[in-house]
N, C-alpha and C positions, 0 to 999 in steps of 0.2 A: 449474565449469560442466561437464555432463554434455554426453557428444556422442550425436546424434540418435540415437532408435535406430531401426533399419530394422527391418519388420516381415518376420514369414518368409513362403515365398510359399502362397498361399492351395490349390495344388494339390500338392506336391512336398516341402512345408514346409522346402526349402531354406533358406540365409542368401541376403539380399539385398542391394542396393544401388542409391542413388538413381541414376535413369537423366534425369527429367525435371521441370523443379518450372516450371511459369508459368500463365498462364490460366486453361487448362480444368483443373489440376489439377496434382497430385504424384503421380509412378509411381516403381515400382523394378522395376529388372529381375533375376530367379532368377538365381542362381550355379549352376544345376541343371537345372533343365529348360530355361530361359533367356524364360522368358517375359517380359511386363509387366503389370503390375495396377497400380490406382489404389490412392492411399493409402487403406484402409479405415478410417479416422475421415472419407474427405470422401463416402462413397458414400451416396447418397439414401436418404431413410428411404421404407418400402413403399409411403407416398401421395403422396410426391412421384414417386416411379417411376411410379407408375399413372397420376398427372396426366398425367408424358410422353407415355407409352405411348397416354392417349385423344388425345394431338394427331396421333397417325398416321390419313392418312387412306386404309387397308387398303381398298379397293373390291374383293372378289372375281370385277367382271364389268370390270374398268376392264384394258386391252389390256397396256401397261405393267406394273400390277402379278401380269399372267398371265404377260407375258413373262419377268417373274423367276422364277416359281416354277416355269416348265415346266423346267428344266433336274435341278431334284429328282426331277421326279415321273418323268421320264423316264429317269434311273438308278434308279428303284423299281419301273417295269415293267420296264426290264432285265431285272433280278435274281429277280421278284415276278408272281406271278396273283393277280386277284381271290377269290383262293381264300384267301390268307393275309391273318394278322389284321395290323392296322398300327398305328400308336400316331405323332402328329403334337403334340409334345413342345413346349410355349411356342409353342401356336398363336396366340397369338393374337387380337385382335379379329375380324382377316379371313384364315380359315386357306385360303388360296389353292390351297395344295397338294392340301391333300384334297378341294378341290372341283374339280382339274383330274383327281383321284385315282379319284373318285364320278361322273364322267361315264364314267370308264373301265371303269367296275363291281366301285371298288375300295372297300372299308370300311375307313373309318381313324376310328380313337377321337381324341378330340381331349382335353388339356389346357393347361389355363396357369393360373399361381397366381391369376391376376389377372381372366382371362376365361371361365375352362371348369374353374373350382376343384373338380375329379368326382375324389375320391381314390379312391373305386371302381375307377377304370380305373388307378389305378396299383400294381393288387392282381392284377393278368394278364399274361399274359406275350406279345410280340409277336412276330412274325416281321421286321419290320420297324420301324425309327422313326425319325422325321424331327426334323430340329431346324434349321430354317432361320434365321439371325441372331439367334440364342439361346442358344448357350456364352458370349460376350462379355457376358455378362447376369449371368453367375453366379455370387453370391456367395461358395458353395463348389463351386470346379469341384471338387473329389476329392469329397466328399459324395455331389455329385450325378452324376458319372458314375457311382459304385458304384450309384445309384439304378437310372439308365438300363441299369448290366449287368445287374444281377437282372431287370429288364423284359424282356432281349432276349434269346428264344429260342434252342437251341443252332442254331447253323449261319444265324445270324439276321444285318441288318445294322443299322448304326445308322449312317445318313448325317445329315452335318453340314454346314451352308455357315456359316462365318465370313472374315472377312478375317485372313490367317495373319501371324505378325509373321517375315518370310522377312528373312534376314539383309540383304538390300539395302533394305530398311525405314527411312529414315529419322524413324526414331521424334519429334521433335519436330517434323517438318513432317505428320507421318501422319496427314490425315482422319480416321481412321476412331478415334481418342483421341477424340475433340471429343466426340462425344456422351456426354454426362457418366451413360448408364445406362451403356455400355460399362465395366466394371470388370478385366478377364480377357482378355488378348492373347497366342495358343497359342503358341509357336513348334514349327516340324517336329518336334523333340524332345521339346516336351511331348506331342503326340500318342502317339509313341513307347512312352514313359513312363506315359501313362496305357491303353495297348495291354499294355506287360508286366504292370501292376503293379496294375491292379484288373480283371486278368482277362476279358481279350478274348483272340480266336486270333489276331489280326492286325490290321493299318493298314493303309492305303493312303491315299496324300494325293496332292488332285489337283494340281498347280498352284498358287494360291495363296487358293482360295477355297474347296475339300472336301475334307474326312476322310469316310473309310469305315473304320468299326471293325466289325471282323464278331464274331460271339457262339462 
């Protein structure tokens, strides 16, 4: 009898080891960056992911879902004038962001594989780019970060909200596992990690729910 084999991690390509097997699924957690990922033999095929994804109900005028997005958009004027280009990265059915962004007289390009499928705009380079509860989504976070550096302009920023897996995390009671699109759980390290090593100037992570990787 062969013993299990653990898959390496989908961003850091570390060795791994099971962290969690019940319900909603089988994870392991990186010997390296220290993240968690779902086993990728159990991760949805692309129209079951999109079935999910139409049961959200994204209302960009609805108070609630403005209340979450203004926190984004408001470290994007911080940083940001209507003057610079912006890229709102797995927007979305309801890209909330860029429509609190656009009352501001700000332009942002919108993608998402699934709702704004325009690979033209991922042929330009931005000053800024948003990714609001959409790392946790990603099949190949190294892939696709590299994607997002080559997009982000020099001196540019690339703000992120995920739920971070922060060492006081008790990962088999964690919420935020459940949702069976969630595949990819950062820890401060992988941030880190993906800051030295596909070429960003810097990190900075807020708390336990934003990365800001600057270009």
């Amino acid at each position: 009898m062969h013993s299990m084999h653990t898959p390496a991690c989908p961003l850091c390509e570390s060795a791994s080891t099971l962290c969690y097997s019940g319900r909603q699924g089988t994870y392991f957690r990186c010997s390296g960056c220290r993240s968690a990922f779902l086993d990728p033999a159990l991760r949805l095929s692309r129209s079951e992911e999109k079935a999910r994804y139409d049961l959200h109900n994204n209302d960009v005028a609805d108070p609630r879902y403005r209340a979450f997005g203004q926190p984004m958009a408001d470290m994007v004027m911080a940083w940001f004038t209507p003057s610079h280009r912006g890229l709102d990265f797995g927007a979305g059915s309801g890209p909330v962001i860029s429509r609190i962004l656009e009352e501001h007289g700000f332009q942002t390009a919108l993608y998402d594989p699934f709702y704004h499928d325009n690979p033209d705009v991922l042929k330009q380079e931005y000053d800024y780019i948003i990714c609001c509860e959409v790392i946790e989504h990603f099949h190949d976070p190294k892939q696709t970060f590299m994607i997002l550096r080559k997009l982000l302009g020099s001196g540019g920023k690339l703000f992120c909200r995920t739920s971070l897996l922060h060492d006081d995390v008790d990962f088999p009671l964690w919420y935020y596992k459940n949702d069976e699109t969630h595949v990819f759980f950062y820890h401060p390290e992988a941030c880190v990690w993906i800051a030295d090593r596909l070429g960003f100037s810097g990190v900075r992570i807020c708390g336990h729910t934003y990365v800001i990787f600057s270009g």
